[in-house]
C-alpha positions in Angstrom: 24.3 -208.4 164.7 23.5 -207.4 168.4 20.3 -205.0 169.1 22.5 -202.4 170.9 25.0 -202.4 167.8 21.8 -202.3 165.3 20.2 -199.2 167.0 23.6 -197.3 167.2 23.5 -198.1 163.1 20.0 -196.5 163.2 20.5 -194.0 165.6 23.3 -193.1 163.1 21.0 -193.4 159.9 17.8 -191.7 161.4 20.2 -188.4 161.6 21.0 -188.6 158.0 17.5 -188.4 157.0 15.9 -185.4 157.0 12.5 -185.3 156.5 9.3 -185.1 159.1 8.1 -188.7 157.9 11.7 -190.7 158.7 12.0 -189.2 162.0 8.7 -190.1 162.8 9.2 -193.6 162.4 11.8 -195.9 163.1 13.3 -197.8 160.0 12.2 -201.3 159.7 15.9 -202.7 158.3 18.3 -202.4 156.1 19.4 -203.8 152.6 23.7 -203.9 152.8 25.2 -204.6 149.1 29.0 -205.0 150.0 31.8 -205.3 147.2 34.1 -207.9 148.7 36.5 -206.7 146.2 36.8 -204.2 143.5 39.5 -204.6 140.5 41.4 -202.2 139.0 39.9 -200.6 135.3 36.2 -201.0 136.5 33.7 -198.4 134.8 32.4 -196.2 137.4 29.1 -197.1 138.4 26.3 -194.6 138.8 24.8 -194.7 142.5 21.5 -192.2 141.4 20.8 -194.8 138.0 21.5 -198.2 141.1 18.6 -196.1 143.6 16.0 -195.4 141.0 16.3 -198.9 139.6 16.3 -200.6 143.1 13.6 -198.2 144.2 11.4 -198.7 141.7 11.5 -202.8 142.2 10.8 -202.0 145.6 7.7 -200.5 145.0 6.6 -203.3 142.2 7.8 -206.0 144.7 5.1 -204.1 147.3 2.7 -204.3 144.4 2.6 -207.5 143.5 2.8 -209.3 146.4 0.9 -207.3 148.9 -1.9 -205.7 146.4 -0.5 -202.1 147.8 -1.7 -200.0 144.9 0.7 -196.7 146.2 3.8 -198.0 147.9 5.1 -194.7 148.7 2.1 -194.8 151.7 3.7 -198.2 152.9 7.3 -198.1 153.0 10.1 -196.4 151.1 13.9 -197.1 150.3 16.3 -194.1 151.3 20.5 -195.3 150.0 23.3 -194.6 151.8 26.8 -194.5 150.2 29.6 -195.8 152.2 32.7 -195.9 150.4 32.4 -198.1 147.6 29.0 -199.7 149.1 25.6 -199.2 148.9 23.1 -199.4 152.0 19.1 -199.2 151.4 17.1 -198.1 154.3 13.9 -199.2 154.5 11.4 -196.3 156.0 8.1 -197.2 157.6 5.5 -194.3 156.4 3.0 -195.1 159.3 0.4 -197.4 157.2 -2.0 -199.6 159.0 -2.4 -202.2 156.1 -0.2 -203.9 155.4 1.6 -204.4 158.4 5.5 -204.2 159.2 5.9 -207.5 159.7 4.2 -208.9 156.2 6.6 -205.8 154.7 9.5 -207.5 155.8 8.4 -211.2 155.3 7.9 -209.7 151.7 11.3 -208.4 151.7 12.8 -211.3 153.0 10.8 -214.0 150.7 11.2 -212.0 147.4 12.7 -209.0 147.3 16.0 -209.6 148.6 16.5 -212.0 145.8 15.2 -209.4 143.3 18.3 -206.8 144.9 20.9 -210.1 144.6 19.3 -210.7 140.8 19.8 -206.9 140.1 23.3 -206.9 141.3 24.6 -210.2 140.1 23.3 -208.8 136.8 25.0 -205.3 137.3 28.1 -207.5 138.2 27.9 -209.7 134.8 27.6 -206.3 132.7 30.7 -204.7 134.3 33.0 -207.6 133.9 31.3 -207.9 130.0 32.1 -204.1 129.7 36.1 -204.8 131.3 36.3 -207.7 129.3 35.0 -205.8 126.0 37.0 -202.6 126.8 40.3 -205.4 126.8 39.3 -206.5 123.4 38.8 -203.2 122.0 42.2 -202.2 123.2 44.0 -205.5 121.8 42.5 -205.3 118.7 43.4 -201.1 118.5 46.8 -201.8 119.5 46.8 -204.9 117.1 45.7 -202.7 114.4 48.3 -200.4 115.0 51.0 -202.8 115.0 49.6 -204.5 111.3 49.2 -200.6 110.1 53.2 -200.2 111.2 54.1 -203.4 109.5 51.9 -202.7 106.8 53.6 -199.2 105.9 57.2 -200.9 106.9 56.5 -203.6 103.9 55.6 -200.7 101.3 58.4 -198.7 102.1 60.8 -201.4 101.7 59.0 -202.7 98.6 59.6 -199.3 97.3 63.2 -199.1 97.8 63.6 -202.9 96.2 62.1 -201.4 93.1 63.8 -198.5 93.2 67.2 -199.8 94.1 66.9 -203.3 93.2 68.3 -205.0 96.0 67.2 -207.5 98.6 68.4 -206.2 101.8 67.0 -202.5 102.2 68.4 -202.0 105.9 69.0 -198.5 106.6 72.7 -199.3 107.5 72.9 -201.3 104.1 71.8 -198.5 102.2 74.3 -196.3 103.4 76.9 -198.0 103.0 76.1 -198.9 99.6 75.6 -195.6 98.9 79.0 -194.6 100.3 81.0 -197.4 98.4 79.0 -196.9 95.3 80.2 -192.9 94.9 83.3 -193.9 96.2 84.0 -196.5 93.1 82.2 -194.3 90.9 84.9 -191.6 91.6 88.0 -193.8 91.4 86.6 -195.3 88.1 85.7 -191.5 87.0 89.5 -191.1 88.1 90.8 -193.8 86.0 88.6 -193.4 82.8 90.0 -189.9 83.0 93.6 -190.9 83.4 93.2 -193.6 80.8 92.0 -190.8 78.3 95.0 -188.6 79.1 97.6 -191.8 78.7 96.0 -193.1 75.4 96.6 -189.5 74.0 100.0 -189.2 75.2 100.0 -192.5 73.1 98.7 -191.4 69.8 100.3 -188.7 69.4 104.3 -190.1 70.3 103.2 -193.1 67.9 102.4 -190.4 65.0 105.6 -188.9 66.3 107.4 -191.9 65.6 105.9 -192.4 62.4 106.4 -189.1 60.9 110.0 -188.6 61.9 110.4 -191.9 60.4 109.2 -191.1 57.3 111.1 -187.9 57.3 113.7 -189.7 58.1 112.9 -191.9 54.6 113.1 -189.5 52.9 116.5 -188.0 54.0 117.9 -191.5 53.8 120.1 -192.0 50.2 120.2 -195.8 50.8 116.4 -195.8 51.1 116.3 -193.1 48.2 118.3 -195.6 45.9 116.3 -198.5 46.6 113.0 -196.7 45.5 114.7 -195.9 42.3 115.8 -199.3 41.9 112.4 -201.1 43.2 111.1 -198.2 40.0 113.2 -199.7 37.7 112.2 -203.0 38.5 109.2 -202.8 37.7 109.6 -201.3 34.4 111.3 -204.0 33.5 109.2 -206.5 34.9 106.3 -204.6 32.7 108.4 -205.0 30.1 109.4 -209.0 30.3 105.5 -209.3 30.6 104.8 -207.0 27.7 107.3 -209.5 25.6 106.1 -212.7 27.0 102.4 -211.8 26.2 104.4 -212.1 22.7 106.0 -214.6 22.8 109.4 -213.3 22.2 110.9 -214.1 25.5 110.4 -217.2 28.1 108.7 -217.5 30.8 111.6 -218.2 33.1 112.9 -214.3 32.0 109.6 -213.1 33.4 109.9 -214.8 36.5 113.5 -213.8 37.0 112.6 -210.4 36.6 110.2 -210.8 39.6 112.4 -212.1 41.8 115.1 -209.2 41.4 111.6 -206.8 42.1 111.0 -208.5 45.3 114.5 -208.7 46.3 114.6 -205.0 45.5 111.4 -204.8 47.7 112.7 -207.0 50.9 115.6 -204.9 50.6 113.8 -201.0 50.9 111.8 -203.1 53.7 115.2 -203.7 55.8 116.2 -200.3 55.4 112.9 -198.5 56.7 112.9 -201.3 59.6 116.6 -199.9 60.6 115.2 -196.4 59.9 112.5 -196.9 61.8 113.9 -198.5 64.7 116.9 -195.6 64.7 114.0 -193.1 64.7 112.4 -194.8 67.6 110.6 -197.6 66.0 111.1 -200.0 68.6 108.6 -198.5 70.8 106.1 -198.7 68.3 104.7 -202.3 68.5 104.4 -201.7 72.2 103.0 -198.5 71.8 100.5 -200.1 69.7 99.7 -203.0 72.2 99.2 -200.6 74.9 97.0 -198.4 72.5 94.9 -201.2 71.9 94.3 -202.5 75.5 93.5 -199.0 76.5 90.9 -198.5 74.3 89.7 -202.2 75.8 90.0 -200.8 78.9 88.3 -197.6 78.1 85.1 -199.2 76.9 84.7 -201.1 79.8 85.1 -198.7 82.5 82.7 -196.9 80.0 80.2 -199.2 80.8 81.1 -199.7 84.2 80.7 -196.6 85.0 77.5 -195.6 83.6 76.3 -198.4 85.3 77.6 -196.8 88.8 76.3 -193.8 87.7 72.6 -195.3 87.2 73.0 -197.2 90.4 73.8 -193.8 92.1 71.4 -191.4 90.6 68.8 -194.2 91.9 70.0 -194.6 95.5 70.0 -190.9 95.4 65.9 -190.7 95.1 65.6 -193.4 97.8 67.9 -191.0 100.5 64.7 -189.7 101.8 62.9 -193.1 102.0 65.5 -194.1 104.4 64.7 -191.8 106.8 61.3 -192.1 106.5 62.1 -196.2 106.8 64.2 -195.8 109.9 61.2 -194.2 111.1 58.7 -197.1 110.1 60.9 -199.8 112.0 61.2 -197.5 114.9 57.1 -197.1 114.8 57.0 -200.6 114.1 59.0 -201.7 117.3 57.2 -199.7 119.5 53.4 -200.7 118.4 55.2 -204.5 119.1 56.1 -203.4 122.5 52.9 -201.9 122.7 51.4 -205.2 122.0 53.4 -207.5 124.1 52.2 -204.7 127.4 49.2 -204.4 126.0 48.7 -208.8 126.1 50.3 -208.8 129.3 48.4 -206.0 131.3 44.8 -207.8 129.6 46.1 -210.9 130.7 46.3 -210.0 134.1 43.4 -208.3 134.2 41.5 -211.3 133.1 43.1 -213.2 135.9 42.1 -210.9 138.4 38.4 -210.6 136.6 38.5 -214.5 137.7 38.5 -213.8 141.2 36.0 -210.9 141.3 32.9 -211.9 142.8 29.3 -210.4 142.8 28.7 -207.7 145.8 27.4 -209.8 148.7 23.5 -208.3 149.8 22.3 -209.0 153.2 19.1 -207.9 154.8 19.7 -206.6 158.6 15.8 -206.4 160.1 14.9 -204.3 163.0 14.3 -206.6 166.3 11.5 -207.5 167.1 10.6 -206.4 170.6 
């Protein structure tokens, strides 16, 4: 640096400093701690905390290598802020002993790498503090994304115990929930219909049946053949009663059950065409029918009180399908979260690669 550009940088400091002492005497240099660059997220540093500490190794510097037991009668640091960088005047008080010249060798020698020291340590803690300040973010947002899953897995655990199903997507779940009241109606529907048929049924089968028999009874043809299926079998009792005897054969007993079954097969024919003029026909389909409805019945029985268990429990898990839409939706964004969070840290830690300690320079007053 040239003298003329030096003294217009003193000429320019000596009017910042206001007391009697510093205008009295010229500064004797200058201590320059430039940042070459700064880096975005960097904690603020505290200038007053950076002065007293520099200060105060000034004075210990003056101490210990030049026996000065009050440094403030020697020399003294005044620090200027320019932007982001620091500058340290050093002020001349006037002392004889020691001189200005062993001040700055002493300066020069050791103190300037006691300032470097200082700041490549005050460098090493911020990018420590960055670096932990990343960590404690990834492992926050982490955190939040293992709580998210966490509460996702219970909620869906839930609804697989409540439910019993595999796949508790919220869209699933609707739509079972849809087609499951919608079967359990129709079923309802049918079960009901069924009822209402296999009545109709039972009572045009005991219809049937009792107009038949009326029927019977009206019928002389029928009405004969009782009397003659009666008579029959008295004499049939009778031929036993005589055989037990011995006073007729056995062939006349047997005889006399045959015409007593004939007489029998007969009355059967004529309720048959009774029957089937009183609407008899319909009866051995009415009778199939009657029994597969009541097959039919108890199925859809069971069916649907299954349907109606499956439905009362989807019913308590409405609410959890909010709340789970919710949880995936929390979920997604802490991932998001995460993948920014890895990305912006990531960058950071390049760009911490390429930040370098402040560079510290000492600029002495020329010597005349």
């Amino acid at each position: 640096m040239s003298r003329t550009i030096f003294r217009a940088i003193l000429a320019t400091m000596l009017l910042l400093l206001s007391t009697a002492a510093t205008r009295a005497q010229q500064p004797l240099g200058m201590i320059t701690v430039d940042w070459n660059n700064d880096v975005p997220g960097a904690p603020a540093r505290n200038p007053e905390l950076i002065n007293k500490s520099i200060k105060a190794a000034f004075a210990d510097t003056l101490k210990k290598k030049l026996n000065v037991n009050d440094p403030a009668t020697v020399d003294d640091l005044e620090m200027m802020r320019e932007g982001p960088n620091l500058r340290f005047v050093i002020i001349p008080k006037g002392a004889v002993q020691p001189t200005q010249d062993e001040v700055l060798t002493v300066i020069r020698d050791s103190f300037l790498d006691v300032v470097t020291n200082f700041f490549n340590e005050f460098h090493a803690r911020e990018i420590a503090e960055m670096r932990d300040q990343d960590a404690q973010e990834l492992q926050m947002i982490r955190r939040r994304t293992d709580e998210a899953q966490d509460r996702l897995s219970k909620l869906r655990s839930t609804l697989r115990q409540i439910i019993h199903r595999v796949d508790v997507s919220p869209e699933t779940l609707r739509g079972a929930i849809t087609r499951l009241e919608d079967e359990r109606d129709k079923l309802a529907l049918d079960a009901e219909a069924m009822g209402v048929r296999k009545g109709a049924i039972e009572k045009t089968i005991a219809r049937i049946t009792e107009t038949g028999a009326d029927q019977m009874k009206k019928d002389r043809v029928a009405v004969e053949l009782e009397k003659l299926i009666q008579s029959r079998e008295t004499e049939l009792k009778r031929m036993q009663q005589l055989a037990a005897e011995n006073s007729v054969a056995r062939a006349e007993v047997e005889a006399s059950e045959g015409r007593l079954g004939e007489a029998r097969v007969r009355l059967w024919e004529r309720q048959e065409i009774v029957s089937r003029s009183a609407g008899g026909d319909l009866l051995a389909d009415l009778n199939k029918e009657l029994a597969m409805l009541s097959i039919n019945m108890a199925e859809s029985e069971v069916r649907l009180d299954r349907l109606g268990k499956a439905v009362t429990d989807y019913a308590k898990a409405v609410d959890l399908i909010d709340e789970l839409e919710n949880a995936q939706a929390a979920r997604q964004a802490a991932q998001n979260a995460a993948i920014e969070a890895e990305t912006r840290v990531g960058e950071h830690m390049r760009s911490l690669r390429q930040y370098q300690p402040p560079t510290v320079n000492l600029h002495a007053r020329p010597q005349p």
